[in-house]
N, C-alpha and C positions, 0 to 999 in steps of 0.2 A: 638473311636466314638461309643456312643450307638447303636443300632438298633431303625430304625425308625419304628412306629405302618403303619399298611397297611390302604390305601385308609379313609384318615384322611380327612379335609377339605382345608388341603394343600396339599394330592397328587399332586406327579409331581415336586411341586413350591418348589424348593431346595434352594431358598436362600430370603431373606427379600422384596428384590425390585421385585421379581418374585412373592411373594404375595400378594403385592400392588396393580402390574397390575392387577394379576388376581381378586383380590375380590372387586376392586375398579373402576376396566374398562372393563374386562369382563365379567365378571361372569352373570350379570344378564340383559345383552343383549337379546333382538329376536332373535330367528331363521328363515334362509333364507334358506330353502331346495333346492337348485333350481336342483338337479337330483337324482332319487330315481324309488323306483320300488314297490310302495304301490298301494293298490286296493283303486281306487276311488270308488268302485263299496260297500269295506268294511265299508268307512267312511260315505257314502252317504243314507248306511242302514239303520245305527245309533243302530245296534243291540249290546250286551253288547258283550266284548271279553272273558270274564267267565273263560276261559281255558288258563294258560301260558303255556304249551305247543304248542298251534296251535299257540300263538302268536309269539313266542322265538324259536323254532324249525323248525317249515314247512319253507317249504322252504329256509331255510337257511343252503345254502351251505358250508360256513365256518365250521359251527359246526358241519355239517355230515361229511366233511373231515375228522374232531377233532376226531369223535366217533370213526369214521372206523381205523384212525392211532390209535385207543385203541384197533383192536382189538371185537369192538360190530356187532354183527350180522345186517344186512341190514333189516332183520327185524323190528326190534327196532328203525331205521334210516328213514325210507323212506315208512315201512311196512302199508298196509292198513288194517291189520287184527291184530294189535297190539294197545292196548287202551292206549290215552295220558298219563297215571300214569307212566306206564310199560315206555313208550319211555322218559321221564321227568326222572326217575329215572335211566335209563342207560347214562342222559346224566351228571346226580350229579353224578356217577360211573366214567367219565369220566376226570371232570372238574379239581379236584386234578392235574391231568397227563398233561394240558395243562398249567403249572407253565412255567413262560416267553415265550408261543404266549399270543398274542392279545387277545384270548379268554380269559385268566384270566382275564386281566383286563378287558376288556367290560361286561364278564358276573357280576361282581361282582358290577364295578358300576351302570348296571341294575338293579341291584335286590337293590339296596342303594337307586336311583332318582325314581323310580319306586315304590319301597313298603316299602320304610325305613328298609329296612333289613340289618343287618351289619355281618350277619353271613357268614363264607367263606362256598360256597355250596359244599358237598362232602354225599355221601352215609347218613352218622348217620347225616345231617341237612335238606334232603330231604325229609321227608316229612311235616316237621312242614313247611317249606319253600313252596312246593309246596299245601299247603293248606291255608298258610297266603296271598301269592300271588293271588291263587285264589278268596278267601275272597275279595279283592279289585277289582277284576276285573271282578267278578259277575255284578257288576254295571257301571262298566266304557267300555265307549263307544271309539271307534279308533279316533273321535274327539274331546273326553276329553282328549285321553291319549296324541295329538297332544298340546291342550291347558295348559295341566300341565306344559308341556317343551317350553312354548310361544312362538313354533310354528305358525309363521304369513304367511308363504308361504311352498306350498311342490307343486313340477314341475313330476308330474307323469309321466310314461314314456310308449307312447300307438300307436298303430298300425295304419296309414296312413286309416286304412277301420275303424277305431272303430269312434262308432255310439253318443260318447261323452255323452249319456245320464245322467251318471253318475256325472260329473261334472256342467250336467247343474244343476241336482238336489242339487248338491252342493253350488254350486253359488247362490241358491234362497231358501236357508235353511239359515233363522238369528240364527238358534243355533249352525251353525257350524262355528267358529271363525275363525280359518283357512282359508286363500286363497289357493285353489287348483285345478292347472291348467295344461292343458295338454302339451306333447311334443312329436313333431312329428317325430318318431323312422323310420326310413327309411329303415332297413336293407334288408327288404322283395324286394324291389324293386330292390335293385343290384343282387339276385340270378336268373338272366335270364338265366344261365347252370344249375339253377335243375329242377327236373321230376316234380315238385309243383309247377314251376312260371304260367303256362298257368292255375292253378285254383286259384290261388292267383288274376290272373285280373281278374279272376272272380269274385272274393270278392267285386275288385276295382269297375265291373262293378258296379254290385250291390247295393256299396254305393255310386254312382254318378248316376246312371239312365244314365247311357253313355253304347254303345256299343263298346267296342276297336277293332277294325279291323285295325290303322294303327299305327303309331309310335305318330302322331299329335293326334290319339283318347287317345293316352293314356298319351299325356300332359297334355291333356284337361282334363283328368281326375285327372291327379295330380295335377294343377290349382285350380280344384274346392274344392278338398280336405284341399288343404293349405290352402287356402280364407276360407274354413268352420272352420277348425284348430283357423284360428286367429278368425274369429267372436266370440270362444269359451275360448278367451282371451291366447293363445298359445303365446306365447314370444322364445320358445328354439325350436330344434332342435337338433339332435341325429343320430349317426351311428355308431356301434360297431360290425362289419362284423368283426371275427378272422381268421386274413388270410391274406399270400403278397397283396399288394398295386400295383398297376402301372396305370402311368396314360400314355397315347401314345394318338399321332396325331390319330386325325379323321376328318369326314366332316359329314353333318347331313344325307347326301344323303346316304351315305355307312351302318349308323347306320338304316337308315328307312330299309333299304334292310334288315339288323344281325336280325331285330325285325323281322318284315315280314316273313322271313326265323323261325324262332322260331316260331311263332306262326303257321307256318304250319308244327309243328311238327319235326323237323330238327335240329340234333345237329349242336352246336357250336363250333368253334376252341377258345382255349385260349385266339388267336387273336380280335379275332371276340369279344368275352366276354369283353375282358381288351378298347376297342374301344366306347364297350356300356356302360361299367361304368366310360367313362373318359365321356362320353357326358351326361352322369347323373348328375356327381358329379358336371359339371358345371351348367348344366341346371340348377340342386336345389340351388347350393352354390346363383347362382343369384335369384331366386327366394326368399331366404333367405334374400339375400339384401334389393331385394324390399321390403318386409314384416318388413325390420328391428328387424328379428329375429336373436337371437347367434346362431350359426352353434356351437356343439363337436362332436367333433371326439376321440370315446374310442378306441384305435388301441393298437394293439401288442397278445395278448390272442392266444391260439390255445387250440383249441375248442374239446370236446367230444374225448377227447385221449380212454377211458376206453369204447372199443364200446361193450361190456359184459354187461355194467350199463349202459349204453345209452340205450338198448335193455329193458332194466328191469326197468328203472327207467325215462326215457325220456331225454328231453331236460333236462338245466339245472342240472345236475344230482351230481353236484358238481367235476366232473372230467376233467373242464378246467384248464392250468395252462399257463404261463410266456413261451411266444414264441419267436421268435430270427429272424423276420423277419426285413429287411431294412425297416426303413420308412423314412427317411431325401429326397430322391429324389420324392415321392409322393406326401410329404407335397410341397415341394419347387412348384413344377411343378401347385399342383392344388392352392395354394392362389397365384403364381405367375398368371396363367391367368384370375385370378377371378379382380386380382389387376392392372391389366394390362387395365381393361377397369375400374376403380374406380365400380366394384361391390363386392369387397369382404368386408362379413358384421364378425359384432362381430362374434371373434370364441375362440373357448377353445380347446385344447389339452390334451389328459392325455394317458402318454404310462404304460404300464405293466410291462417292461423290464427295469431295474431302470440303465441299462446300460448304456441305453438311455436319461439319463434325462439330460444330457448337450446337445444331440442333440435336443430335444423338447425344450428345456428352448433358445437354442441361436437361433433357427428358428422362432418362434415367435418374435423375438429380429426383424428381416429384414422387419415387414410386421407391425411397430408401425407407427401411423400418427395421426393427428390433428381431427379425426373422435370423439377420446374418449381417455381418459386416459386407462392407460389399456388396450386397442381396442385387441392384441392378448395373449388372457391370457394362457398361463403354468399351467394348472390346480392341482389341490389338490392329496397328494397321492391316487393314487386307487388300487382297490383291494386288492391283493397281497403286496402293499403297504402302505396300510391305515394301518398305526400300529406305533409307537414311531419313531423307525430307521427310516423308510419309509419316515415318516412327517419332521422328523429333512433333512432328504440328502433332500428332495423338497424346505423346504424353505432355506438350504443353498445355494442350487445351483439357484436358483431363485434370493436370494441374491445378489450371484455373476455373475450374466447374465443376469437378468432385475431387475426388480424397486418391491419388496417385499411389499413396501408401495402403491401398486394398486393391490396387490391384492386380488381376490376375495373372498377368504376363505375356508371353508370346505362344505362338502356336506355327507350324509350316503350313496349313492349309494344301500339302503337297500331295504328288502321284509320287514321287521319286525319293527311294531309299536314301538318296545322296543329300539330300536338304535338311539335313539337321543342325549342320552349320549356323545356319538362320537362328537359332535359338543362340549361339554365341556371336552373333552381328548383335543383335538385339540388345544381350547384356553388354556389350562394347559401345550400343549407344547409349542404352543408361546411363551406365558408370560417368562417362563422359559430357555427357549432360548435369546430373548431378556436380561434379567436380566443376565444370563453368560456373554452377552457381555459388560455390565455396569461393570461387579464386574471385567471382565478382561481390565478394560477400555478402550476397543474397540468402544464403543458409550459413550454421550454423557449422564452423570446420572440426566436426564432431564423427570422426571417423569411424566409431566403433557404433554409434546411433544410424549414420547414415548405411552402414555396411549392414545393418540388420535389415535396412528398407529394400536394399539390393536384394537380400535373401528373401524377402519376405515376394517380394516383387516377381524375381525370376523362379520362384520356388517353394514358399511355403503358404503363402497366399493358396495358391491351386491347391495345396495338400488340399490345408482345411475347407476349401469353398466348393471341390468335387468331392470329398469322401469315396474314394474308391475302394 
């Protein structure tokens, strides 16, 4: 068998029926971001992105991991006193060396749907590459580069105190095509055991005009916040605290005391901690319901292992990785008493620990009812995940433990305007997957049925399951 050319118009699509789907039912579908980590604040400026480097690097921790497993100095990586060219070109230095991660192939189909470039990036194409790129991008704005990839929604992901400005300015700009709307990240609220929770309600105060003095001051304040949330058309919901779970009996009466106690300055027992985020987790899950917002839950991650570059480089610093905590009895515990009184609303799941993906895939299986199709979805590879292998073990295993035909799709989970690519890797594993099971006649070679699962899958699923 010859050798096949790289990243062709058929990448991926290994056999006939697998190019049908793709070029004929997915391919030139909307996109439905519904969780990401892009600046409302960049798109709502409308200033040009000029630089791929700030656009393709900052903050993208993948590719800092990439560098550093080459070997590149932190400088070049993360540095404030190192000029975009210099960091751009340690990372063409590097890209050669990531042959089979995910970075090969996302950087390459970037630079392809992005600047029509079909050259593979390595030292001797950097800097025609890094100057043609720029050429393009002198004039394009964060929501043309949305618009290019017919981007019809992205679900930003924003702090219970933020002041939403940004999106409102969005929302009343007709030249920004894009829908983009906020989600309400929670994670701030559950660290009632660190030395920053008591100025964090300070924030909260702040943005409610509420004074917290009691447990009830500071419902009220997460009331008013959610209510502000959805006026700002908020639909989702978010928690990605990396770290064990447990959810344990409480009464509201003993949690008013744990708060009380904390705010006059008074450590916490474990106890005491695990009692206040079991009366959180319900409080909001129902708040969620009533809102008719999806509740996700990012679980599994443990967090800032490398506290050297944590020191140096902050949060985020790219030195989280795949943690090994239980989560089947957390889950079970918190949608069982949300369900227990008919308040548990849409929710998604996505674990880190790919160990785990029969346990997330069959726990969602226990908690499906007549609310919606789909109603508990198994979410899309993440992170650590997101990558060919990852996508194929999620939707087989999905396959084999719920209904593949609800659901919802793919998502970037991204900083960077430049990864929307990832939502057509995705449909390229699909299609190709599906078409293996035709050609091993496992399904049914029913091209006009299975091309409707494509759509349904990479596209209209999301319509109907977010109602945006």
């Amino acid at each position: 068998m010859s050798p096949k050319p790289f990243i062709t118009e058929n990448f991926l699509l290994q056999s006939e029926v697998a190019q049908v789907l793709y070029h004929e039912y997915a391919k030139d579908l909307p996109i439905i971001d519904y969780h990401n980590h892009l600046s409302p604040k960049d798109i709502a400026e409308e200033l040009p992105v000029k630089n791929i480097t700030k656009a393709w690097l900052q903050g993208d921790h993948y590719k800092w991991r990439g560098m550093r497993a080459n070997g590149i100095e932190e400088k070049y990586i993360t540095g404030s006193n190192t000029s975009q060219k210099e960091k751009f070109l340690k990372w063409a230095e590097t890209v050669p060396y990531t042959l089979r991660n995910p970075l090969f192939h996302w950087t390459h189909l970037e630079l392809k749907a992005y600047f029509g470039i079909n050259e593979l990036l390595s030292p001797k194409t950097a800097d025609v590459i890094y100057e043609k790129a720029n050429a393009i991008l002198e004039n394009k704005t964060p929501a043309q580069l949305l618009e290019d990839m017919k981007v019809e929604v992205v679900c930003t992901t924003d702090d219970p105190t933020d002041d939403l400005n940004y999106h409102k300015q969005i929302a009343e700009n007709d030249n920004i095509s894009a829908k983009v709307l906020p989600t309400f990240r929670a994670d701030a609220l559950f660290f009632i055991n660190k030395d920053n929770f008591l100025s964090y309600l300070q924030k909260l105060e702040a943005s409610t005009n509420l004074k917290i003095t009691t447990l009830n001051d500071f419902l009220s304040a997460l009331d008013t916040r959610i209510e502000f949330f959805n006026s700002h058309g908020c639909r989702l919901s978010d928690f990605g605290v990396g770290e064990a779970l447990t959810m344990v009996d409480y009464n509201e009466a003993e949690v008013s005391e744990i708060f009380t106690k904390k705010l006059n300055g008074n450590n916490l027992s474990e106890n005491e901690v695990n009692k206040y985020r079991s009366f959180l987790f319900i409080y909001l899950g129902k708040k969620y319901h009533e809102y008719d917002w999806i509740q996700q839950y990012h679980l599994g991650p443990i967090r800032n292992n490398n506290s050297l570059l944590l020191e140096q480089v902050g949060l985020d610093a790219g030195v989280d990785s795949i943690g090994d905590f239980p989560m089947a009895e957390f889950m079970s515990k918190l949608f069982d008493t949300l369900n227990a009184t008919n308040q548990l609303a849409k929710t998604i799941t996505y674990n880190l620990n790919p160990s785990q993906n029969e346990v997330f895939a069959t726990m969602m299986g226990n908690f499906q009812n007549s609310d919606a199709p789909g109603k508990m979805q198994w979410g899309s590879g993440w992170w650590f995940l997101d990558q060919k292998d990852g996508m194929e073990k999620q939707l087989n295993t999905l396959s084999n433990m719920g209904l593949l035909s609800r659901f919802v799709g793919m998502l970037t989970d991204s900083r960077s305007f430049l990864s929307f690519p990832r939502h057509d890797y995705f449909r390229r594993i699909l299609c190709n997957l599906l078409a293996e099971d035709v050609n091993n006649g496992l399904v049914p070679n029913d091209i006009e049925f299975l091309g409707k699962l494509v759509q349904d899958i990479c596209y209209n699923n999301a319509v109907n399951y977010f109602k945006f």
